[in-house]
Every structure is written in structure tokens, then in C-alpha cells.
py3Dmol code that shows the C-alpha trace and the ligand (Angstrom):
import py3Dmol

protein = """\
ATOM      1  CA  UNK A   1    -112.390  57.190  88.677  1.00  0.00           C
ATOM      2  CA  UNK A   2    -108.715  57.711  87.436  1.00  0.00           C
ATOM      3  CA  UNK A   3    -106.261  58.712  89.701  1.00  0.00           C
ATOM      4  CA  UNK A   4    -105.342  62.552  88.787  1.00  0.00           C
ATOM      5  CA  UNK A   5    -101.867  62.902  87.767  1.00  0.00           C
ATOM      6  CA  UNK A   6     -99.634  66.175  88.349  1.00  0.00           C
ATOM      7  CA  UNK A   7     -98.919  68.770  86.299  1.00  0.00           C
ATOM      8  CA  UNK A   8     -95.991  68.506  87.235  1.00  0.00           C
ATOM      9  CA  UNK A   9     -94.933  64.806  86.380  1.00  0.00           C
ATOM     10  CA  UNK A  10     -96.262  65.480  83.050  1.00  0.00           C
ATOM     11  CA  UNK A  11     -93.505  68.742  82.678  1.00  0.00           C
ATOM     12  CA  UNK A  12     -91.138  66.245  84.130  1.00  0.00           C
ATOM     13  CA  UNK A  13     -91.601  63.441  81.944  1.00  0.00           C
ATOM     14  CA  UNK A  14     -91.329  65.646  78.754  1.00  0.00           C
ATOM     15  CA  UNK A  15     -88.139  67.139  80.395  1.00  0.00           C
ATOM     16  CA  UNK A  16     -86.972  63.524  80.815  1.00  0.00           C
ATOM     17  CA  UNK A  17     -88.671  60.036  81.357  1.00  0.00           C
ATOM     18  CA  UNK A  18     -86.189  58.972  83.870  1.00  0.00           C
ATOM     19  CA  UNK A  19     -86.315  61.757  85.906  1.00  0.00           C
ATOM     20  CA  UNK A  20     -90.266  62.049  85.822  1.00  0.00           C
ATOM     21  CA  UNK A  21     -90.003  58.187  87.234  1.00  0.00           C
ATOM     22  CA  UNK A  22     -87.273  58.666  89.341  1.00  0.00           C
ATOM     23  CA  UNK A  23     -89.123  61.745  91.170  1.00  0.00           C
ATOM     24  CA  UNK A  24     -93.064  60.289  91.155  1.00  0.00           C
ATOM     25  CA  UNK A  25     -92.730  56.821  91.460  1.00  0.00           C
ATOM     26  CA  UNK A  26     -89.146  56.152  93.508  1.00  0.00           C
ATOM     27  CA  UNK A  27     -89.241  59.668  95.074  1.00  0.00           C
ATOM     28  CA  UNK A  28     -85.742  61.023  94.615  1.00  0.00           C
ATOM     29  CA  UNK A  29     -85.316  64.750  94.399  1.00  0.00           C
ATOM     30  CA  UNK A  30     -81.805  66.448  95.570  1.00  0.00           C
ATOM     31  CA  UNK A  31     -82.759  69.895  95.794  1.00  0.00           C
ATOM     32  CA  UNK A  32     -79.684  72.062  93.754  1.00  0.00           C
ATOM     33  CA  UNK A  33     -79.098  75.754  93.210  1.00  0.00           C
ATOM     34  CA  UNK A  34     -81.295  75.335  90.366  1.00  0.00           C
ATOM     35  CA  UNK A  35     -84.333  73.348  92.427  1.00  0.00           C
ATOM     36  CA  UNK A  36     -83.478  76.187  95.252  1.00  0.00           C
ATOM     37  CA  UNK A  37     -83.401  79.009  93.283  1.00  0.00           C
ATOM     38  CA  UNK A  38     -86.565  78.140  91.308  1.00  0.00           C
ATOM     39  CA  UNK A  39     -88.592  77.559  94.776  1.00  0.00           C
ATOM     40  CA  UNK A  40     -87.451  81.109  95.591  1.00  0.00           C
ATOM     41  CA  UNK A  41     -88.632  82.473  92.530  1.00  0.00           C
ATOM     42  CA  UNK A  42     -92.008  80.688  92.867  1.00  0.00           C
ATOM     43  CA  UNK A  43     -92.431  81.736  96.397  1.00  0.00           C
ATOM     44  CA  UNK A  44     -92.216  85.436  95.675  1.00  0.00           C
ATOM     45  CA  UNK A  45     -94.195  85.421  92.680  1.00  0.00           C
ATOM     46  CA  UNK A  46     -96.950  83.354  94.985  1.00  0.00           C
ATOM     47  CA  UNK A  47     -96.805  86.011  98.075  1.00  0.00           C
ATOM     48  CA  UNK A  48     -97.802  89.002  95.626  1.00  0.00           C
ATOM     49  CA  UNK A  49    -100.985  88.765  96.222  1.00  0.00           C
ATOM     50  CA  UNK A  50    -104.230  89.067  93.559  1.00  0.00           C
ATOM     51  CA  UNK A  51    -105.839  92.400  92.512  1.00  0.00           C
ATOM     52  CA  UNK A  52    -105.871  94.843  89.342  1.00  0.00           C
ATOM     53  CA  UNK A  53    -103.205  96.310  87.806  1.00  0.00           C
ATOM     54  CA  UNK A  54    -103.188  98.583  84.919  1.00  0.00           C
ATOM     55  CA  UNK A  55    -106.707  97.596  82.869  1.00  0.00           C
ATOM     56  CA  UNK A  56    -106.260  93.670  83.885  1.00  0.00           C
ATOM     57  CA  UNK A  57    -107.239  91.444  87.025  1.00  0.00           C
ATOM     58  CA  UNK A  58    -104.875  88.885  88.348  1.00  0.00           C
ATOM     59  CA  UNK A  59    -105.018  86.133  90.563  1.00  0.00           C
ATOM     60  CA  UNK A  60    -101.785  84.373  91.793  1.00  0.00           C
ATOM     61  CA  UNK A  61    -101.724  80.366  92.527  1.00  0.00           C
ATOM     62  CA  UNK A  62    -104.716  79.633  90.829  1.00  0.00           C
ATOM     63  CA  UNK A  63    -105.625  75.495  91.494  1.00  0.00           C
ATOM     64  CA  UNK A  64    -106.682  74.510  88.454  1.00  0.00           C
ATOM     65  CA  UNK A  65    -107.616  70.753  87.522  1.00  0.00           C
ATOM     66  CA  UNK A  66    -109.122  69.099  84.220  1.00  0.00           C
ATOM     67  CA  UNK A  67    -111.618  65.714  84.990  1.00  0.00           C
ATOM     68  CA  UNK A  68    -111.199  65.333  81.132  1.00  0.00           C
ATOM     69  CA  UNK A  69    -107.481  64.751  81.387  1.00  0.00           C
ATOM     70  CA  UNK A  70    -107.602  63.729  85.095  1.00  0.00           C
ATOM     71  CA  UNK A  71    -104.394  66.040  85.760  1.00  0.00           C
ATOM     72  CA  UNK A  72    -104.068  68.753  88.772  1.00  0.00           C
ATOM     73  CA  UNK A  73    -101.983  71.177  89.196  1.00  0.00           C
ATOM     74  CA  UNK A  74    -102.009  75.233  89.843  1.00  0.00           C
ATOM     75  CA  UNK A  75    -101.158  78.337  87.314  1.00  0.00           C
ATOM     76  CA  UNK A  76     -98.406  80.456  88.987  1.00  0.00           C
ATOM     77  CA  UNK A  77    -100.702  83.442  87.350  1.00  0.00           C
ATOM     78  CA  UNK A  78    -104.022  84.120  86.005  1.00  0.00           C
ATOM     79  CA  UNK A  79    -104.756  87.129  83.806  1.00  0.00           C
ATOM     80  CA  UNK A  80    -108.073  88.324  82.628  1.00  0.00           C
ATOM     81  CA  UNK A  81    -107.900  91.483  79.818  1.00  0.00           C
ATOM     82  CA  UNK A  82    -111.542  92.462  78.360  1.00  0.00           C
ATOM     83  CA  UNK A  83    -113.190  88.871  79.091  1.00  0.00           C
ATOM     84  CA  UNK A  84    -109.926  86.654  77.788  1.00  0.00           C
ATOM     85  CA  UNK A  85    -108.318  84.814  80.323  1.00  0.00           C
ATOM     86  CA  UNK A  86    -104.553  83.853  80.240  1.00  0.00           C
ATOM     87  CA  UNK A  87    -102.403  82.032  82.253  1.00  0.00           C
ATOM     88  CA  UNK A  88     -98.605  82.661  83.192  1.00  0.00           C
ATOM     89  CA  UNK A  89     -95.718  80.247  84.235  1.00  0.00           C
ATOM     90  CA  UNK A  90     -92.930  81.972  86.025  1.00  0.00           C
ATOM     91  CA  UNK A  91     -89.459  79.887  85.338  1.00  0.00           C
ATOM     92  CA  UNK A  92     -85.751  80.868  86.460  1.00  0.00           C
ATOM     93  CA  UNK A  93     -83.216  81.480  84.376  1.00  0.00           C
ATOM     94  CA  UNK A  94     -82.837  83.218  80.983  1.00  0.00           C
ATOM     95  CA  UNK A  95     -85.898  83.654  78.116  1.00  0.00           C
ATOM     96  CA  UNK A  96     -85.255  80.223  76.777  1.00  0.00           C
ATOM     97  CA  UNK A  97     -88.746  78.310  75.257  1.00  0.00           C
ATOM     98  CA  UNK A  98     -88.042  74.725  76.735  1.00  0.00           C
ATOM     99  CA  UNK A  99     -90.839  72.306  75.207  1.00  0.00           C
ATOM    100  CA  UNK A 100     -91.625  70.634  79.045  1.00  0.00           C
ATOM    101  CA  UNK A 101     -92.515  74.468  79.983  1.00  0.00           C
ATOM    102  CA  UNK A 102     -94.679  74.817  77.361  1.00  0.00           C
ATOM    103  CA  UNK A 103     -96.430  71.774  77.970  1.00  0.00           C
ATOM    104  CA  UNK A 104     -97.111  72.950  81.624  1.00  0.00           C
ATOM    105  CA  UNK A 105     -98.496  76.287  80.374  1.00  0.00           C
ATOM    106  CA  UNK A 106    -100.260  74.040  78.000  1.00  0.00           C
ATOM    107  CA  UNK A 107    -101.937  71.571  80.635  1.00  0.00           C
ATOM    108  CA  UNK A 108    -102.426  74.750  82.947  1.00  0.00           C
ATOM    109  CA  UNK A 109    -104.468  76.537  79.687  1.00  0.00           C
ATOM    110  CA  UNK A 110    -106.754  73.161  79.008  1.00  0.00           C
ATOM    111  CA  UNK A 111    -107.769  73.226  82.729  1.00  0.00           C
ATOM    112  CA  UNK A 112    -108.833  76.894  82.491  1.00  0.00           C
ATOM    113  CA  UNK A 113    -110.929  76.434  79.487  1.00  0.00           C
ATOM    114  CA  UNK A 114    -112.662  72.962  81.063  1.00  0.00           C
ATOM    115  CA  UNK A 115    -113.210  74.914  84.698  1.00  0.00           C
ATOM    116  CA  UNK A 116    -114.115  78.604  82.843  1.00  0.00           C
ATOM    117  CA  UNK A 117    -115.840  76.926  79.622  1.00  0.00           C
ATOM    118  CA  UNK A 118    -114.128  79.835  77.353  1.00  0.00           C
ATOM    119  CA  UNK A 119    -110.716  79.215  75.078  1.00  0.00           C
ATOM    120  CA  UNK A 120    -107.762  79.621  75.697  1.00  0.00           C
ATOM    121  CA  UNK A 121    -105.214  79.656  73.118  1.00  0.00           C
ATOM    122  CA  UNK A 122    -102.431  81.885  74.451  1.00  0.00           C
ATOM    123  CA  UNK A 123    -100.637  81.833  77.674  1.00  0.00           C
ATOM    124  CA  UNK A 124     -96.925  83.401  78.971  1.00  0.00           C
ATOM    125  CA  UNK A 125     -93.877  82.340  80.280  1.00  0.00           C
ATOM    126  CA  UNK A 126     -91.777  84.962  81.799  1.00  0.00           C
ATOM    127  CA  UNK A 127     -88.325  84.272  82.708  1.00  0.00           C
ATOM    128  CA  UNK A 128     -86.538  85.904  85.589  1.00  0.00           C
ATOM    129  CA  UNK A 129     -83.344  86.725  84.623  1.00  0.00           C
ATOM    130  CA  UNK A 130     -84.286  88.083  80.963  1.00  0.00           C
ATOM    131  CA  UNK A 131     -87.418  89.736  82.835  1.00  0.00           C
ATOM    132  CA  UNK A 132     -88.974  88.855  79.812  1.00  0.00           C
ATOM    133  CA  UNK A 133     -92.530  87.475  79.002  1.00  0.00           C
ATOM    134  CA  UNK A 134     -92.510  84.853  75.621  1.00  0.00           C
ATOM    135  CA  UNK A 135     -95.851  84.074  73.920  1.00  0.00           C
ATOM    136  CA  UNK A 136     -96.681  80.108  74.041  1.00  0.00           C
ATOM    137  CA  UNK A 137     -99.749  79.384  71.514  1.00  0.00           C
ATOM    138  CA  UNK A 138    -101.385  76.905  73.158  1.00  0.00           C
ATOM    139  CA  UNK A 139    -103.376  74.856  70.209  1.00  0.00           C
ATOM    140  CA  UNK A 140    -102.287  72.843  67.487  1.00  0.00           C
ATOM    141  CA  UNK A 141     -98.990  70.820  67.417  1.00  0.00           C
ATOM    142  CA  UNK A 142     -98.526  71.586  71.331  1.00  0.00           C
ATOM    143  CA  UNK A 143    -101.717  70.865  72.353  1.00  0.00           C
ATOM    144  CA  UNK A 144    -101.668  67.174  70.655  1.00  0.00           C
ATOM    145  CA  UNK A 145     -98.163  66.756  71.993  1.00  0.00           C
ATOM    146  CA  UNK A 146     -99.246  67.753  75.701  1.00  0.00           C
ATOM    147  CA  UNK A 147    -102.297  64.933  75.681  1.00  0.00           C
ATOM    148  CA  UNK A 148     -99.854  62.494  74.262  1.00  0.00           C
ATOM    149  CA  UNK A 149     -97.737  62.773  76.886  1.00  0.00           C
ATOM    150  CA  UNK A 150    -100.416  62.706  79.472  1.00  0.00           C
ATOM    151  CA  UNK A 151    -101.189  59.298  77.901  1.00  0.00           C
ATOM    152  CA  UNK A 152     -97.333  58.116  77.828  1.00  0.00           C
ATOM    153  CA  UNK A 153     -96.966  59.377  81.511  1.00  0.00           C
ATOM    154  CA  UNK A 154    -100.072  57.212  82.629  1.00  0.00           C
ATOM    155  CA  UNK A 155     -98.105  54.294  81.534  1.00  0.00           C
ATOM    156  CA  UNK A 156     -94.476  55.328  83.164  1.00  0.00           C
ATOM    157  CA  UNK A 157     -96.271  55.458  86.321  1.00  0.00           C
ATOM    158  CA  UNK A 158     -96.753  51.505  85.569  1.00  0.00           C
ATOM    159  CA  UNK A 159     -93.188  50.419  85.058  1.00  0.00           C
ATOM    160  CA  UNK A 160     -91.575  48.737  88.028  1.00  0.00           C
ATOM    161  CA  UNK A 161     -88.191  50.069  86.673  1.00  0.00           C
ATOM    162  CA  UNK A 162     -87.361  53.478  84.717  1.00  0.00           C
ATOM    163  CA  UNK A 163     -86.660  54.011  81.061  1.00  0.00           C
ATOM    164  CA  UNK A 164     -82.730  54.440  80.148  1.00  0.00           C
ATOM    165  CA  UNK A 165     -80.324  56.881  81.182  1.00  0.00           C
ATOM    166  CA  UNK A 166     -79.566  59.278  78.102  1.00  0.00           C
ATOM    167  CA  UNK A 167     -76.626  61.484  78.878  1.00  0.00           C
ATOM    168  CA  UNK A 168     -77.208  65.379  77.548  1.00  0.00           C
ATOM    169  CA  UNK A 169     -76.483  68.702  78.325  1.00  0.00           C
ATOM    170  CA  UNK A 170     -79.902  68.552  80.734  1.00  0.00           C
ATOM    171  CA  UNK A 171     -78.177  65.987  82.912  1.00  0.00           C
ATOM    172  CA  UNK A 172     -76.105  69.262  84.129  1.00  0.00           C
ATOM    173  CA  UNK A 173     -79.077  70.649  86.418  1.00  0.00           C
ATOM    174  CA  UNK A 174     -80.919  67.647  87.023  1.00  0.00           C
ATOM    175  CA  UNK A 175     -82.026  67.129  90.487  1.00  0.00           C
ATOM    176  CA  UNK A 176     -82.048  63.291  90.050  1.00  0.00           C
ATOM    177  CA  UNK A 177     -78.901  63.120  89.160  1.00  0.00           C
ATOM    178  CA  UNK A 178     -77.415  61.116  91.764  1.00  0.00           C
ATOM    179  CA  UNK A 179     -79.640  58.818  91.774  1.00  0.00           C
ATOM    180  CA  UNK A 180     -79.670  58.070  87.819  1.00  0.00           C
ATOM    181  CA  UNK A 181     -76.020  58.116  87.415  1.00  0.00           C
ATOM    182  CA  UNK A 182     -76.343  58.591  83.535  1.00  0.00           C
ATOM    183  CA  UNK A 183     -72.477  58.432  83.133  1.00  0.00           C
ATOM    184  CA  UNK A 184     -72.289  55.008  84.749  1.00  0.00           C
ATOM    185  CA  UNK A 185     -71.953  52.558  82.338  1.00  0.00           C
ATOM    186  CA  UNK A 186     -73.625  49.752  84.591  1.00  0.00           C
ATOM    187  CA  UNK A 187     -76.294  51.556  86.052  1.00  0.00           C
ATOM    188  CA  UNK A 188     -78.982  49.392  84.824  1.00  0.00           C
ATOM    189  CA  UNK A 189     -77.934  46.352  86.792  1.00  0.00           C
ATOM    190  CA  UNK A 190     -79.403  48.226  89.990  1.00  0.00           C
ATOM    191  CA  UNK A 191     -82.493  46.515  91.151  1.00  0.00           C
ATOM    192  CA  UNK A 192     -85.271  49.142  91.408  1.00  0.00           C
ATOM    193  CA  UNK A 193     -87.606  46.644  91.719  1.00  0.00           C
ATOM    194  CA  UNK A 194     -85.450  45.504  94.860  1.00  0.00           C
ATOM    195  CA  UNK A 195     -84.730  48.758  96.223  1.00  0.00           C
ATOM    196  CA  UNK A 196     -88.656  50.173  96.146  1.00  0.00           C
ATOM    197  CA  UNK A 197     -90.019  47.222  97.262  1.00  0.00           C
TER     198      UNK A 197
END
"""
ligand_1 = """\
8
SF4
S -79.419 62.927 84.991
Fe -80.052 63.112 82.809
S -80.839 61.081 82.182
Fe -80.722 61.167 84.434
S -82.754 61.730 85.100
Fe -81.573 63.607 84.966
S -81.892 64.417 82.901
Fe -82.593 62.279 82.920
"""
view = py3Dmol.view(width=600, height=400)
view.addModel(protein, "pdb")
view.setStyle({"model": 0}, {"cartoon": {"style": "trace"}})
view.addModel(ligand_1, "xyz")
view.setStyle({"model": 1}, {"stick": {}})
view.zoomTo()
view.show()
């Protein structure tokens, strides 16, 4: 059988291939206000509790898992409203649509339709500073771009060494940072293969 992969790694890798490597396969993480704040936000919206509120049922920290796409993971939230299920990412930070959060939601939505055999074509992301909730459509262009990048991430978890450093604005709040050193012009002479071995 294949391995299952995370969630996770795939969010990662579409945030950045180097990072997704440097966290799954090397296993660097810093933890950062960012990381910090985000576990806080995550642990709060966990510790709610399930029930019904106001005409829908909710369940919090749903495991969810897909044998089609061999990934794992869990859906912060789970909605149901008249027979419809939907599920809901909670990030930090202001309403913002990043593409490797909608490719979570996305991954989170295929494992809900494979383990509740009904479609799912909408999910949420709500952001807690805004304390907003933005609409993600989870078919079409998103949907082909979240199994390609299950596909790409299968073969990053191969490489002995990670992809390139590209220095952007995303470097800022990275918790690999230290470890990828994207402003370093001679970074790439490290030995990974060396240093994991
Ligand atoms: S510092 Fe930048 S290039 Fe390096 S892993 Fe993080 S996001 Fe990627």
C-alpha cells in the first residue's frame, strides 16, 4: 500500500517546496510568533466542543483521510446544513485567500466526499483577525491543482536534497527559515545528504 502523506506537507509544499522538504523529510521547524500564534488559534477552535448551533450540526477535529489520494489529515470544522456537508479551516491572521490554504480545504473536502460518498464543492476559511469566513469552491481549477501537487509532493519526499531557495516576501514568517538561509548566496554547498545521513 502507499504510504499516506499529510495534509499538511501537501499545504506546505504549495506554500513552498523547500520548506515542505525542509519540515517532512529533514525535520526543521522553529516555532515563531506566527507558528505560536496559529497553534493557539487551533487549540481554541479544537476545545469548543461539537453540537448544534442555530439550524446546523458541527463537529470540531474531524480525522478525515482519502485511500484514493493516500493523504491524512483532520478538518478543523465540519458543518452539516439540510444534508450538505462543509468543511472549515481556521487560519490566523487577516481574510487573505492564500492558494496552500485552499488546497488544504481542498484535500480536507475530497476526503469528506470519499469517507461520506456525497459532494462537496464548497468549504470556508475563516480568518481570525478579520473574523471573517471566505468561500473556497472546491472543484475545477483547484481541485486539479490540489491532486497535482499531491503527485509533485510524492516525489519531493524522494529527493536526498531540497529544491532551491527563492527569496520572497513569504520568507518573512517562515518557520524554516534558519535552516534554509534563502539570503545566503552559498547555501547550496551544504551537504544535506551529509547532514541527514
Ligand atoms: S525561508 Fe523562504 S525559501 Fe526558505 S523555506 Fe522558507 S519560504 Fe521557502
Amino acid at each position: 500500500m502507499r504510504e499516506l502523506i499529510p495534509i499538511s506537507l501537501v499545504s506546505e509544499y504549495v506554500f513552498c517546496a523547500r520548506s515542505a522538504w525542509l519540515a517532512y523529510v529533514a525535520g526543521v521547524f522553529e516555532p515563531n510568533e506566527f507558528t505560536v500564534e496559529g497553534e493557539i488559534l487551533h487549540r481554541r477552535v479544537h476545545s469548543k466542543g461539537s453540537g448544534k448551533r442555530t439550524g446546523k450540526r458541527q463537529w470540531r477535529k474531524v480525522p478525515v483521510y482519502s485511500r484514493r489520494l493516500g493523504v491524512v489529515g483532520y478538518a478543523d470544522l465540519v458543518e452539516e446544513i439540510e444534508g450538505q456537508f462543509f468543511p472549515v479551516e481556521y487560519k490566523r491572521g487577516k481574510a487573505r485567500l492564500r492558494l496552500s490554504d485552499q488546497v488544504q480545504l481542498c484535500l480536507q473536502g475530497m476526503c469528506l466526499e470519499e469517507m461520506l460518498h456525497c459532494p462537496i464543492e464548497t468549504g470556508y476559511i475563516y480568518y481570525a483577525s478579520s473574523r471573517r469566513r471566505l468561500e473556497v469552491d472546491l472543484t475545477g481549477p483547484l481541485r486539479r491543482l490540489t491532486r497535482k501537487a499531491i503527485h509533485e509532493v510524492r516525489e519531493l519526499v524522494q529527493q536526498d536534497k531540497p529544491p532551491p531557495a527563492i527569496l520572497s516576501p513569504k520568507c518573512r514568517g517562515c518557520a524554516q527559515r534558519s535552516a534554509c538561509m534563502p539570503d545566503m548566496p552559498n547555501v547550496e554547498r551544504f551537504s544535506w545528504e551529509e547532514w541527514l545521513a
